[in-house]
BAFI-3210 file (N, C-alpha, C; in Angstrom, 3 decimals, decimal comma, padded with zeros to 6 digits):
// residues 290
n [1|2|3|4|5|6|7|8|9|10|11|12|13|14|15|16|17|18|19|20|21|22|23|24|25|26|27|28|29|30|31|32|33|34|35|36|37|38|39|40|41|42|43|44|45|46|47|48|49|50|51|52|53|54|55|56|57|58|59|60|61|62|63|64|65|66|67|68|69|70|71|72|73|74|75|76|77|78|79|80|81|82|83|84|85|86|87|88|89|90|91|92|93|94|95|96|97|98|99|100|101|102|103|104|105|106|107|108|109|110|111|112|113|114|115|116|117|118|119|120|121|122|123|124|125|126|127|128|129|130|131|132|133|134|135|136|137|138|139|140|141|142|143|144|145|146|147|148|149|150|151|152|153|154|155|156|157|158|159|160|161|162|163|164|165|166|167|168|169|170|171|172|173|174|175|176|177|178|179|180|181|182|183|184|185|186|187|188|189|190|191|192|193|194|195|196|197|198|199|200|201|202|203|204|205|206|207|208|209|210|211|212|213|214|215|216|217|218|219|220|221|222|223|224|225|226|227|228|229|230|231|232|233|234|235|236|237|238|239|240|241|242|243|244|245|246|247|248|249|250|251|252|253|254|255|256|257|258|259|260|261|262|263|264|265|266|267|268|269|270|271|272|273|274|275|276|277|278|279|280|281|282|283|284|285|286|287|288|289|290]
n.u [014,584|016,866|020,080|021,196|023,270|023,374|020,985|021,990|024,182|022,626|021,164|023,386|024,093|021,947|021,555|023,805|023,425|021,060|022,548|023,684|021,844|020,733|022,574|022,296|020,143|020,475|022,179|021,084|018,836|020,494|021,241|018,924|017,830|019,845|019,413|016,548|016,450|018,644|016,584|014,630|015,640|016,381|013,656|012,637|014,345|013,939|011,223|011,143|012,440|011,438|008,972|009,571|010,549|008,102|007,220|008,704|008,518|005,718|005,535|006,578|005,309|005,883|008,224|009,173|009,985|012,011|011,637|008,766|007,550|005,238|006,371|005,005|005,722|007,819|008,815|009,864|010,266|011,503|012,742|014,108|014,781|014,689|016,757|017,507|021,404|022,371|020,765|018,609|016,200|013,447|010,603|011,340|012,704|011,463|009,077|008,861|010,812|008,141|006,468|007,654|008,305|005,303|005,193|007,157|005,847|003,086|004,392|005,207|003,008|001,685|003,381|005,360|008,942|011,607|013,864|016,485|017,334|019,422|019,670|021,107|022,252|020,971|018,524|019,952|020,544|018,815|017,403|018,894|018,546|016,354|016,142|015,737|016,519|019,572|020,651|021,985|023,805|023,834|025,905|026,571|026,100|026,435|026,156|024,991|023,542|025,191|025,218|027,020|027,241|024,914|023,979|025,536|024,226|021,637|021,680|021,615|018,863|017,721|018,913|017,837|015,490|015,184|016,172|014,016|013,590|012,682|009,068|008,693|009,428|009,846|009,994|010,711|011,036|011,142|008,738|009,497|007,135|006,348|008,696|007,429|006,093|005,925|005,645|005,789|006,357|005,771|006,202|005,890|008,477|009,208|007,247|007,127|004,909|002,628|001,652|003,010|005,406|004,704|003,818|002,481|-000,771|000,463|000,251|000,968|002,383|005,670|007,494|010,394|013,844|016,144|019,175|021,786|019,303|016,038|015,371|017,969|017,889|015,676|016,062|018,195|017,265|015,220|016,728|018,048|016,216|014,909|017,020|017,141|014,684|015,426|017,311|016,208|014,170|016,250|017,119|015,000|014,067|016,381|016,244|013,441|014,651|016,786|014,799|013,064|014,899|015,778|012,804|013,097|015,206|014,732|012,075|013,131|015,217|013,320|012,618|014,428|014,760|012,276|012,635|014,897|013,468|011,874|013,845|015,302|013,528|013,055|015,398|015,442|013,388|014,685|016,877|015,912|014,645|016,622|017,433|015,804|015,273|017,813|017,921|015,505|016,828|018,791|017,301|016,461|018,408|019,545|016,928|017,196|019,699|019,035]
n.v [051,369|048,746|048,009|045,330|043,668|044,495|043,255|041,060|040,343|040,069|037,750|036,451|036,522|035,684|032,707|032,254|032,763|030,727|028,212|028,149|028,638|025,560|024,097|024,305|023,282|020,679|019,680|020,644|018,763|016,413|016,961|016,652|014,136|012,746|014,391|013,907|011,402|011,250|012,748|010,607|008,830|009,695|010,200|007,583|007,466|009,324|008,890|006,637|007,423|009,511|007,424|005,943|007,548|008,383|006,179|005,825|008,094|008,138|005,268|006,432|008,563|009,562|011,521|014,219|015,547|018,759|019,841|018,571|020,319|023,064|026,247|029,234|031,258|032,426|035,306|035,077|034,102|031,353|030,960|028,794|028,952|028,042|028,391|028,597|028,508|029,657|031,166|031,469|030,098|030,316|031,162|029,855|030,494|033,323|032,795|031,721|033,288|034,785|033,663|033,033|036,032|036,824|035,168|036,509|038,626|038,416|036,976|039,358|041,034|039,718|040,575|039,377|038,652|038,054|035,550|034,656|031,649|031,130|029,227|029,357|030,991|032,931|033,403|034,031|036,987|037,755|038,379|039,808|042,147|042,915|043,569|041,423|039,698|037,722|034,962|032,836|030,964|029,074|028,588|028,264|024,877|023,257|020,749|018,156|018,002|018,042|016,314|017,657|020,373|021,495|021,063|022,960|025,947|025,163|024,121|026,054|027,570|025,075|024,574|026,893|026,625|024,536|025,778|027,610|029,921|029,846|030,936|029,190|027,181|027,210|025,991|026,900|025,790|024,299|022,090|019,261|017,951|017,413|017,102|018,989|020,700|022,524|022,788|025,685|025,090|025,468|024,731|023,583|022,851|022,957|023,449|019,442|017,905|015,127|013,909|014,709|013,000|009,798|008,736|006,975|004,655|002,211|-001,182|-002,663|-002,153|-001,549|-002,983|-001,204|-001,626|000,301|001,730|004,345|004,769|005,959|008,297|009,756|008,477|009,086|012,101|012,391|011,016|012,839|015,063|013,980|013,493|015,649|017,003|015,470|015,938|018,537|018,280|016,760|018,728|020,206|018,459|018,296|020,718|021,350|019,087|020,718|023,061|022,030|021,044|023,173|024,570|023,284|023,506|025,940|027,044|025,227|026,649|029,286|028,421|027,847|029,934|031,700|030,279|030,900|033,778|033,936|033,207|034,902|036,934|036,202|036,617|039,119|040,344|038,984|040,021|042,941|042,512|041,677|044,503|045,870|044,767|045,709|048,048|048,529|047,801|049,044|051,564|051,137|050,511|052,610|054,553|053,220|054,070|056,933|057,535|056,285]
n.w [-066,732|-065,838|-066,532|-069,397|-068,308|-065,333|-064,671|-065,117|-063,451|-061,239|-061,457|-061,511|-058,952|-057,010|-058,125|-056,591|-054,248|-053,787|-054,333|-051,558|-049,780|-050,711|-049,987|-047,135|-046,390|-046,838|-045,250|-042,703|-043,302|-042,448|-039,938|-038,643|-038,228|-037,328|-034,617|-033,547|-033,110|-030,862|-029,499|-028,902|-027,810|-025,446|-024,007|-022,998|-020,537|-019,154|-018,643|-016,977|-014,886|-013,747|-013,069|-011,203|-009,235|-008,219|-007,355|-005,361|-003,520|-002,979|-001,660|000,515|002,474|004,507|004,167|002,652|-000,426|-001,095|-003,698|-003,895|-002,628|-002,130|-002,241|-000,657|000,085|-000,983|-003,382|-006,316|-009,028|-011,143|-014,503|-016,996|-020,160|-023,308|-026,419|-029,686|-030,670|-033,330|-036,299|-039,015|-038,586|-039,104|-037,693|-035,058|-032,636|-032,466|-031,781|-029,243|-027,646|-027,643|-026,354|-023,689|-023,163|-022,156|-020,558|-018,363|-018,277|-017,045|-014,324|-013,504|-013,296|-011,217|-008,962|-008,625|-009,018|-011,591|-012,458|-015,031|-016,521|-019,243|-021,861|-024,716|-027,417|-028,913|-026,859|-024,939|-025,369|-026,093|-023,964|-022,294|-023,541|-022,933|-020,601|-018,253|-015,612|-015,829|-014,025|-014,868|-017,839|-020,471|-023,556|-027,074|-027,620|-029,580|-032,558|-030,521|-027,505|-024,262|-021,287|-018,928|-019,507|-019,223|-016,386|-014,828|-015,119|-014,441|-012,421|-010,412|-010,265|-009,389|-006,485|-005,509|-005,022|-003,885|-001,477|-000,983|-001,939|-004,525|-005,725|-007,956|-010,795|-014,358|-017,316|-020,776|-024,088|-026,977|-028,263|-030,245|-032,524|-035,442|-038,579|-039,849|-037,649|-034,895|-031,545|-029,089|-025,611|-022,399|-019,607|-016,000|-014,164|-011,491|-008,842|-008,328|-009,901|-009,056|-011,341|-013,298|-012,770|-013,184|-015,620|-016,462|-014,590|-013,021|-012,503|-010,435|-006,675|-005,670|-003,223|-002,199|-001,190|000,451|000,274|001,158|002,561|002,048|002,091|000,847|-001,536|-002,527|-002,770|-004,450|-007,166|-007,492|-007,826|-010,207|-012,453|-012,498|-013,688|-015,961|-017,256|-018,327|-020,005|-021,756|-022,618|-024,244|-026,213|-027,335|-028,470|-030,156|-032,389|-033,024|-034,035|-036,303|-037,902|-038,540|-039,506|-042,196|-043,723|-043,655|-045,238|-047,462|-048,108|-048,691|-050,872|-052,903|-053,517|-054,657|-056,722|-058,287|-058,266|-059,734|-062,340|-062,721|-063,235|-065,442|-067,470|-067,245|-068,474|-070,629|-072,037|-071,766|-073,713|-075,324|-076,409|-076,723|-079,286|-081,002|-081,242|-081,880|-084,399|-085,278|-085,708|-087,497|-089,906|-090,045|-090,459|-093,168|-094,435|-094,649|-096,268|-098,384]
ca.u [014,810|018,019|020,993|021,415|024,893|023,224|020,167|022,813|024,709|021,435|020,908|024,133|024,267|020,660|021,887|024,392|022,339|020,443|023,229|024,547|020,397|020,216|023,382|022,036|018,837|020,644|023,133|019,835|018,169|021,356|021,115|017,861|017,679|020,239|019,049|015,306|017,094|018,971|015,755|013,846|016,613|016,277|012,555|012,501|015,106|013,056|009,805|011,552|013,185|010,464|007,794|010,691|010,519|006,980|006,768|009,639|007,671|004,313|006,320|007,340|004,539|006,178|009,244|008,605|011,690|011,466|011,270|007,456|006,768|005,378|007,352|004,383|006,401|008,525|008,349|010,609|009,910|012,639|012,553|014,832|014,667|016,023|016,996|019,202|022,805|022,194|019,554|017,925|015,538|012,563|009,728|011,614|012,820|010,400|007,767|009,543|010,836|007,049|005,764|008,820|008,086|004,208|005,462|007,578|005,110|002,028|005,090|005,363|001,514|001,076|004,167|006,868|009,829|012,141|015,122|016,280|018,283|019,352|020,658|021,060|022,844|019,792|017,461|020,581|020,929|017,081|016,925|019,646|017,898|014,745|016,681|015,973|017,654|019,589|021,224|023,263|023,705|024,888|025,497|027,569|026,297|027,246|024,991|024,294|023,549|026,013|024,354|027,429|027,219|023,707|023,552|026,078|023,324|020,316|021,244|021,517|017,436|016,891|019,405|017,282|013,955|015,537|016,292|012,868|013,624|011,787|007,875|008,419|010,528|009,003|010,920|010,242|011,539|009,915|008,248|009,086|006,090|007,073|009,372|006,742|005,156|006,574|005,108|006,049|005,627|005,921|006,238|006,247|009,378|009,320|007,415|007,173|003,300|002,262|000,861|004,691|006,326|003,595|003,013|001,663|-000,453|001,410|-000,362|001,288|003,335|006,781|008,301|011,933|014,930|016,966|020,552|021,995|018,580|014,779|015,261|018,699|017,483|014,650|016,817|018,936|016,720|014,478|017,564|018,114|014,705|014,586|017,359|016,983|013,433|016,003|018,065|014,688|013,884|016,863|017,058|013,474|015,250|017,609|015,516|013,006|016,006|017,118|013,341|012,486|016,448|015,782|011,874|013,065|016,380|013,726|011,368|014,216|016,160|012,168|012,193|015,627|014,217|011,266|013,278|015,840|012,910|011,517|015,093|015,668|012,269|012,844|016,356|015,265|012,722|015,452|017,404|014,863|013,898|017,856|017,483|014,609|016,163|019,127|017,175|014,718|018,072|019,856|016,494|015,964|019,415|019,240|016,271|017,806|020,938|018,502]
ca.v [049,914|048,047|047,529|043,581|043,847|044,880|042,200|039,272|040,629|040,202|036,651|035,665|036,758|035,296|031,776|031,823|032,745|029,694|026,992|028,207|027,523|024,406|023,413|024,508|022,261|019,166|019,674|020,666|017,502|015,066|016,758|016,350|013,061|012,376|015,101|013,060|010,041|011,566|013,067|010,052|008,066|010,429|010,005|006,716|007,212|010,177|008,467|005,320|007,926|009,658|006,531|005,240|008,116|008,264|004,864|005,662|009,082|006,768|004,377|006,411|009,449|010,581|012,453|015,349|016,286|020,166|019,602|018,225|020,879|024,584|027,807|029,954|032,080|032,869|035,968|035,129|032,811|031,403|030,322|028,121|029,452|027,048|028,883|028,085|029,198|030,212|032,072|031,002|028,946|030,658|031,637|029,184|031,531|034,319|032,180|030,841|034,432|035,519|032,736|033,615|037,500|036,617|034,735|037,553|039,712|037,259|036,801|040,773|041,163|038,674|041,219|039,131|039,136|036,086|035,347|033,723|031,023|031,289|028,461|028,711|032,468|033,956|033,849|034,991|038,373|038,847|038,635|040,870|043,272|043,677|043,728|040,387|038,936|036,513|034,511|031,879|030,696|028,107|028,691|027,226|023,204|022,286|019,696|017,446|018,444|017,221|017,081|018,542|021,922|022,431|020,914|023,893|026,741|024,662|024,118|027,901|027,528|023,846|024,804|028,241|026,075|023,597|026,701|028,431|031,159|030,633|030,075|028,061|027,318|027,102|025,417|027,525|025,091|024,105|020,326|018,639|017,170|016,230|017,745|019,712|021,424|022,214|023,543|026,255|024,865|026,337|023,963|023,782|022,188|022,502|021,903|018,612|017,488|013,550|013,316|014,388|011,985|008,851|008,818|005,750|004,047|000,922|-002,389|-003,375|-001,041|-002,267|-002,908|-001,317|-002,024|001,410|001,605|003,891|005,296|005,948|010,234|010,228|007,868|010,026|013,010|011,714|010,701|013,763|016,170|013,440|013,690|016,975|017,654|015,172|017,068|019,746|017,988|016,539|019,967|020,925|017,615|018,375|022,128|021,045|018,514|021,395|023,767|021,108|020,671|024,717|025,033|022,801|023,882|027,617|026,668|025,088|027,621|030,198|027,840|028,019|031,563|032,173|029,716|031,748|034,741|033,699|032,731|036,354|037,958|036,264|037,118|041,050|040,413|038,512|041,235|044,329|041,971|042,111|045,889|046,742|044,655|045,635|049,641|048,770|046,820|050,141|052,393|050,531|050,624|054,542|055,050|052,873|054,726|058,358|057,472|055,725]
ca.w [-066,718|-065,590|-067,726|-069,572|-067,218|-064,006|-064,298|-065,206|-062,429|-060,026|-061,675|-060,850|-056,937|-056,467|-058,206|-055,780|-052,645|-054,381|-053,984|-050,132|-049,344|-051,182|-049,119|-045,959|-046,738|-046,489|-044,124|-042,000|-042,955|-041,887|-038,882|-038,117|-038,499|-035,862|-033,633|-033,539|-032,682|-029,642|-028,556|-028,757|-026,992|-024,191|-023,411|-021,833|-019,476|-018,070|-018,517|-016,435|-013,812|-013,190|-012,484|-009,880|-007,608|-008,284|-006,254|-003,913|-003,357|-002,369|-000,335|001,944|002,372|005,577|003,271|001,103|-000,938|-001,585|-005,246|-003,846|-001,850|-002,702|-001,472|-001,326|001,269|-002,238|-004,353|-007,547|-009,806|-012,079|-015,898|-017,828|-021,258|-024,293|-027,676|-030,631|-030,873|-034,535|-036,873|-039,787|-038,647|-039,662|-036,311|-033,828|-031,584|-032,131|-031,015|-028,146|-026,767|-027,454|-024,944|-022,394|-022,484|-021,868|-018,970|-017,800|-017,916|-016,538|-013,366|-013,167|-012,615|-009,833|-008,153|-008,402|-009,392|-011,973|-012,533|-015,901|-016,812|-020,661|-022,703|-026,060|-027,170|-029,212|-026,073|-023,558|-025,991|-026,187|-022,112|-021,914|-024,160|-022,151|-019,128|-017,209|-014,932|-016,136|-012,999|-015,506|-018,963|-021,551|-024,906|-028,378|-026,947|-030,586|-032,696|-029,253|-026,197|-022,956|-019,257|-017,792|-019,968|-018,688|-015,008|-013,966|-015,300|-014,379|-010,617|-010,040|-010,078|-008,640|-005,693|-005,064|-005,220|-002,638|-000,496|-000,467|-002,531|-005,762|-005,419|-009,000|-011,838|-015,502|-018,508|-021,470|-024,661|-028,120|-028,494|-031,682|-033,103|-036,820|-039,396|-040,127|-037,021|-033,439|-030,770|-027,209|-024,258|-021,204|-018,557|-014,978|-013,713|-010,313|-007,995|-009,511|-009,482|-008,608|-011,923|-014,222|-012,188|-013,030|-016,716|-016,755|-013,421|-012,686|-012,442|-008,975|-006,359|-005,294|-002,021|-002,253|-000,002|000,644|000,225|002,281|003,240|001,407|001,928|000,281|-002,767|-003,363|-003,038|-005,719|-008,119|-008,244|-008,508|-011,560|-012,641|-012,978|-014,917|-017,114|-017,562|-019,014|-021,364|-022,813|-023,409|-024,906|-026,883|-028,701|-029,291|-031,013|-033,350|-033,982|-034,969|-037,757|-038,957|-038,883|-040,549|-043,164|-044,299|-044,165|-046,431|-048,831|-048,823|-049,902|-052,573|-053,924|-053,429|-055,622|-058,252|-058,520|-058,306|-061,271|-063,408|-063,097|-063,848|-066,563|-068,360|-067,496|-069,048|-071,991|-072,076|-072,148|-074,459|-077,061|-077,037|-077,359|-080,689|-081,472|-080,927|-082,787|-085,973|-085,750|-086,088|-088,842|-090,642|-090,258|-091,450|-094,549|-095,305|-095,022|-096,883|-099,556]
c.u [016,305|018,374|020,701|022,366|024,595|022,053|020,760|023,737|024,042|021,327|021,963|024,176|022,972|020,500|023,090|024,278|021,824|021,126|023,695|022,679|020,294|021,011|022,942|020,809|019,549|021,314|022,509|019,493|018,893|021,140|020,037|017,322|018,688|019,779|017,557|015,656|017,597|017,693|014,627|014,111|016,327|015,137|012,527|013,498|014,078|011,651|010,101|011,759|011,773|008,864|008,821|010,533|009,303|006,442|007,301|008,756|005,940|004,803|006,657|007,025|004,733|007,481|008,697|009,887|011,188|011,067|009,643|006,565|006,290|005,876|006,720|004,710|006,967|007,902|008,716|010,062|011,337|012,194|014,051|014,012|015,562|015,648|017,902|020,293|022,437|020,988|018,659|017,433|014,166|012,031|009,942|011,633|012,182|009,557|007,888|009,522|009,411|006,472|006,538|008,194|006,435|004,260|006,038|006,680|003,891|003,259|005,076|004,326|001,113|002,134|005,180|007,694|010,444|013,437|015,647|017,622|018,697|020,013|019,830|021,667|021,514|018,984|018,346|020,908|019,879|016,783|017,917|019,405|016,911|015,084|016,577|017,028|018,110|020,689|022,770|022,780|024,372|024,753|027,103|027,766|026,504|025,734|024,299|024,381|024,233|025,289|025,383|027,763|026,026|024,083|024,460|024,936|022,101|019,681|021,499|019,768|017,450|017,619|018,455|015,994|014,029|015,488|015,208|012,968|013,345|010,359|007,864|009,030|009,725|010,362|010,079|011,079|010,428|009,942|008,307|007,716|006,508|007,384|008,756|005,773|006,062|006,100|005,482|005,448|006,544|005,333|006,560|007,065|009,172|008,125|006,889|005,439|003,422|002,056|001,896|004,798|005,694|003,150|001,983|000,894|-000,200|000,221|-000,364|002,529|004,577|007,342|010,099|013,151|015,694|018,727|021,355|020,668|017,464|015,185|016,630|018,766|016,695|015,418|017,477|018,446|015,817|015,420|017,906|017,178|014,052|015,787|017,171|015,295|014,322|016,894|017,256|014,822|015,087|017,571|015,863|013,648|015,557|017,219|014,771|013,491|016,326|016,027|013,056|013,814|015,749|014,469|012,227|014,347|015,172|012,954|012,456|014,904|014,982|011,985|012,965|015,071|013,413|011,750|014,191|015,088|012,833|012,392|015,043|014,638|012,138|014,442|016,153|014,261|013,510|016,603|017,050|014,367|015,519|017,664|016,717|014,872|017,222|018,872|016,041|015,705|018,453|018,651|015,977|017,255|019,668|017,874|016,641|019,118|019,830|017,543]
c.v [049,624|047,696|045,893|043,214|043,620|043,582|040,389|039,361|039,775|038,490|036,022|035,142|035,700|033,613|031,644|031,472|031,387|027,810|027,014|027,337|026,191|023,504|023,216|023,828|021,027|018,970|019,466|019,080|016,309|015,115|016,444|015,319|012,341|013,215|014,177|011,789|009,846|012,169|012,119|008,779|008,401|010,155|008,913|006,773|008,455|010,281|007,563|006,505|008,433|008,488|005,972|006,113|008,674|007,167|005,309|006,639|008,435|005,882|004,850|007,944|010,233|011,556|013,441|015,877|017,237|019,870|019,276|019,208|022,554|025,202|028,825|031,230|032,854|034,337|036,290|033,761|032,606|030,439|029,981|028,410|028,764|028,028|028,148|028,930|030,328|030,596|030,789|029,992|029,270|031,146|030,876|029,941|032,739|034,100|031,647|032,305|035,238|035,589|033,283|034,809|037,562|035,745|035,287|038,435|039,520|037,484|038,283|041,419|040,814|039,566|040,198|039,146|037,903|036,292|033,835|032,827|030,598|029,741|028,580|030,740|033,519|034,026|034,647|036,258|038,534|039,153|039,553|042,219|043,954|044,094|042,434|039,893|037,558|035,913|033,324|031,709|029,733|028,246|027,776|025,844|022,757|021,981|018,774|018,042|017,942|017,749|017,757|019,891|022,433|022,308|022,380|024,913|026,152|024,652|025,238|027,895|026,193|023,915|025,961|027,685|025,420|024,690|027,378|029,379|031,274|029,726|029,010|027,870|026,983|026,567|025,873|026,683|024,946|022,691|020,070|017,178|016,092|017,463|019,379|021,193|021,382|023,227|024,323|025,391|025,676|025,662|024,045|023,124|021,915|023,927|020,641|018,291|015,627|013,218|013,639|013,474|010,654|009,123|008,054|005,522|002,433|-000,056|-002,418|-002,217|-002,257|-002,250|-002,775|-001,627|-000,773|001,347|002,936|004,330|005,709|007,945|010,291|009,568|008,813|011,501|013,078|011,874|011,867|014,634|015,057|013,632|015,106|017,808|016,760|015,781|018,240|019,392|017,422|018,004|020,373|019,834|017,749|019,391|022,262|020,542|019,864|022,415|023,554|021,337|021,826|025,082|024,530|023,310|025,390|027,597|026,451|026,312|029,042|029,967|027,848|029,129|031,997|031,589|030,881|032,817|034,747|033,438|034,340|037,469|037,606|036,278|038,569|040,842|039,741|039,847|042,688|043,953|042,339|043,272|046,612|046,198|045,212|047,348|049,611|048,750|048,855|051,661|052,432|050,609|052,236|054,986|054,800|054,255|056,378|058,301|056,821|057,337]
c.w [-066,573|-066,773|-068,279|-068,500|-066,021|-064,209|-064,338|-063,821|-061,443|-060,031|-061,145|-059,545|-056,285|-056,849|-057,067|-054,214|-052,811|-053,698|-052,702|-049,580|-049,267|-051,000|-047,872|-045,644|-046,301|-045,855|-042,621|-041,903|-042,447|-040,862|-038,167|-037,582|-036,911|-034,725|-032,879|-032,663|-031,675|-028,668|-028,326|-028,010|-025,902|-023,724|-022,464|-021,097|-018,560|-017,644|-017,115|-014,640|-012,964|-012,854|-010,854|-008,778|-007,225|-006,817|-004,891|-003,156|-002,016|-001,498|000,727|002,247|003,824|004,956|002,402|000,898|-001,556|-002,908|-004,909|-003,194|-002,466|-001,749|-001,693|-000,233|-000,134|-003,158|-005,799|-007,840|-010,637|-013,580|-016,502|-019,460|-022,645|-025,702|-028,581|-029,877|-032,403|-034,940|-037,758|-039,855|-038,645|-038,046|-034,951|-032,847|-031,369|-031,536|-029,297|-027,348|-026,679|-026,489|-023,838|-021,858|-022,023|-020,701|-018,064|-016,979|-017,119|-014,907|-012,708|-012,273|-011,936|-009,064|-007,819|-009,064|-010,624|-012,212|-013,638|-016,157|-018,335|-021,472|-024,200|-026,344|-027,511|-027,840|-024,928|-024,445|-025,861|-024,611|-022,225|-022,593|-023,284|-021,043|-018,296|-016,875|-014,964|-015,189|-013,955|-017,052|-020,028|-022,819|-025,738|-027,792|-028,479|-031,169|-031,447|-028,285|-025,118|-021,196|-018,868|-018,345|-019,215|-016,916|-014,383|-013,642|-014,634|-013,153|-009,897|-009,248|-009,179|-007,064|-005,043|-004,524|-004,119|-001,412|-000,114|-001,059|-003,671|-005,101|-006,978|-010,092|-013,205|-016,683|-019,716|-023,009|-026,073|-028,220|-029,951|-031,981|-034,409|-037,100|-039,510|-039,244|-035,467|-032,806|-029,187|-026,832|-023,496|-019,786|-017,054|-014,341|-012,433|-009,840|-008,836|-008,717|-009,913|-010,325|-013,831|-013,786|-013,074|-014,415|-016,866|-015,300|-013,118|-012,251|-010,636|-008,419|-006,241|-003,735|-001,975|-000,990|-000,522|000,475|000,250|003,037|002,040|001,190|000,948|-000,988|-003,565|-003,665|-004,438|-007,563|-008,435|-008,129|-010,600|-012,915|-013,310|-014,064|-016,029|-017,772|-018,725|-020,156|-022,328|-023,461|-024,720|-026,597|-028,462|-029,112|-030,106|-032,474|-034,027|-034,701|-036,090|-038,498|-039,348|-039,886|-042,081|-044,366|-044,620|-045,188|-047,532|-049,596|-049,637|-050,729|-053,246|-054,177|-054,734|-056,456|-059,117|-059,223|-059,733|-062,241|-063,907|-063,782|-065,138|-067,755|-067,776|-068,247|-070,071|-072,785|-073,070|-073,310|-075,820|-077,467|-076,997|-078,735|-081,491|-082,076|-082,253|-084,498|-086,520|-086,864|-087,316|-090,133|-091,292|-091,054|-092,681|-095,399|-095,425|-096,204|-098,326|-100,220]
res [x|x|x|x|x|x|x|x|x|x|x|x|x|x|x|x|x|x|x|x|x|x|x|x|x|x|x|x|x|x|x|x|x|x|x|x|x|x|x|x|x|x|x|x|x|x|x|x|x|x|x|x|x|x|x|x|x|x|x|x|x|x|x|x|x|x|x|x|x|x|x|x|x|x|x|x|x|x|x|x|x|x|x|x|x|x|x|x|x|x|x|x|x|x|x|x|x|x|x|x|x|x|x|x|x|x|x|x|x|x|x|x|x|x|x|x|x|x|x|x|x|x|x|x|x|x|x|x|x|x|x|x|x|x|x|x|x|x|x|x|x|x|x|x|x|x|x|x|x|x|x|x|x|x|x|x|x|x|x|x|x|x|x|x|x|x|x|x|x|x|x|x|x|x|x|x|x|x|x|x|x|x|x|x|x|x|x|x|x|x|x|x|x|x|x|x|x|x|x|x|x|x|x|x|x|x|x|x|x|x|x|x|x|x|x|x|x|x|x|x|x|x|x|x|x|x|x|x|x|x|x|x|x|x|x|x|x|x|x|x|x|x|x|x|x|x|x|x|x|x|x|x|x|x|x|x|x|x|x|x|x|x|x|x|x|x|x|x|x|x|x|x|x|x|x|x|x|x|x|x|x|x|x|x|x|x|x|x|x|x]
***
């Protein structure tokens, strides 16, 4: 059995683990809170973007902007891959690189080839582990996310897609649900299908007027379109980062509780059988000397 010394020792270290947690809990939950708020900001602009070139798209059914078209000439595929920067956020990123490497490997078996695009550092070290090819990457975006950190990495792929040289691009990201629950997806970015674009179907179409031209509007707007597709992603990321930070902080400042109860009932324990030792002692010696 452990010294009194060495288990107050243990109690100490494990109250202290205790208070860095039960910091890292609420630091978590401030951020969360704004993170939610930026990713829920973000939706309608890419709900709005995408119904617009939805119409323009329909208006004017003699154009097809690559982004609409398949490249089944293509034998790479490419994935956008969103991770944290940091750890301890309990099965975020395990779950995430699970889905990825099951899309790897799903891409492998059809005989082609991919080519990845990493943001966030944990998923660009796990691709560089397995070996993929990772064409670009963004990492340390901070608490918020900024479009012009990603769009550099992003248009590596939507430039390749324009060119004919991927048959398809996939956005591999986690969906915040609530605090409580968040779920992979594994989305198909491009080619973009009639029925992303068009969340909603519109009452009445529109008759637009061009400015300088209908092909270089639509152009426009679905390179827009599509990345903001990617800063969504990396928006709801971010949120479920905070929410998985904060529940796995909890569950381990409950863990140490736990943990400090148990120490200090095996140290009250070894407390009481040194007295108990000592009282037996002092009693045996009285009675020899008596």
């Amino acid at each position: 059995m452990a010294s009194s010394k060495e288990i107050r020792g243990k109690i100490k270290s494990v109250e202290n683990t205790k208070k860095i947690t039960k910091a890292m809990e609420m630091v978590a939950a401030s951020k969360m809170r704004k993170a939610q708020e930026r990713m829920r900001s973000a939706r309608p602009y890419a709900e709005k973007i995408g119904s617009i070139a939805s119409e323009l798209a329909k208006a004017n059914p003699e154009y097809r902007h690559p982004f609409l078209v398949k490249n089944e000439q293509a034998k790479t595929v490419g994935m956008v891959v969103v991770t944290t920067d940091k750890g301890l956020c309990g099965g975020l990123n395990t779950n995430l690189l699970r889905a990825a490497t099951a899309k790897l490997k799903e891409v492998e078996a059809s005989g082609q080839t991919a080519e990845v695009v990493a943001i966030g550092g944990k998923g660009l070290g796990f691709m560089n582990r397995i070996g993929a090819k990772v064409v670009a990457h963004a990492t340390q975006l901070g608490d918020q996310p900024h479009m012009e950190a990603l769009i550099g990495p992003v248009k590596v792929l939507l430039d390749a897609y324009a060119a004919g040289k991927l048959s398809a691009v996939y956005l591999c990201y986690t969906q915040f649900i609530n605090t409580m629950k968040q779920e992979v997806k594994v989305h198909q970015l491009l080619p973009l299908k009639a029925s992303d674009l068009a969340t909603e179907k519109p009452a009445h179409s529109w008759d637009y007027i061009y400015e300088p031209d209908a092909a270089t509007v639509i152009d426009e707007l679905l390179m827009r379109y599509s990345e903001a597709l990617v800063f969504q992603a990396v928006a709801e990321n971010m949120a479920s980062e905070q929410s998985a930070r904060m529940v796995a902080m909890k569950a381990a400042t409950d863990n140490a509780g736990t943990l400090i109860g148990e120490l200090k009932l095996v140290y009250n324990k070894t407390r009481q059988a040194a007295i108990t030792k000592e009282l037996s002692e002092i009693v045996s010696g009285a009675a020899a000397v008596g």
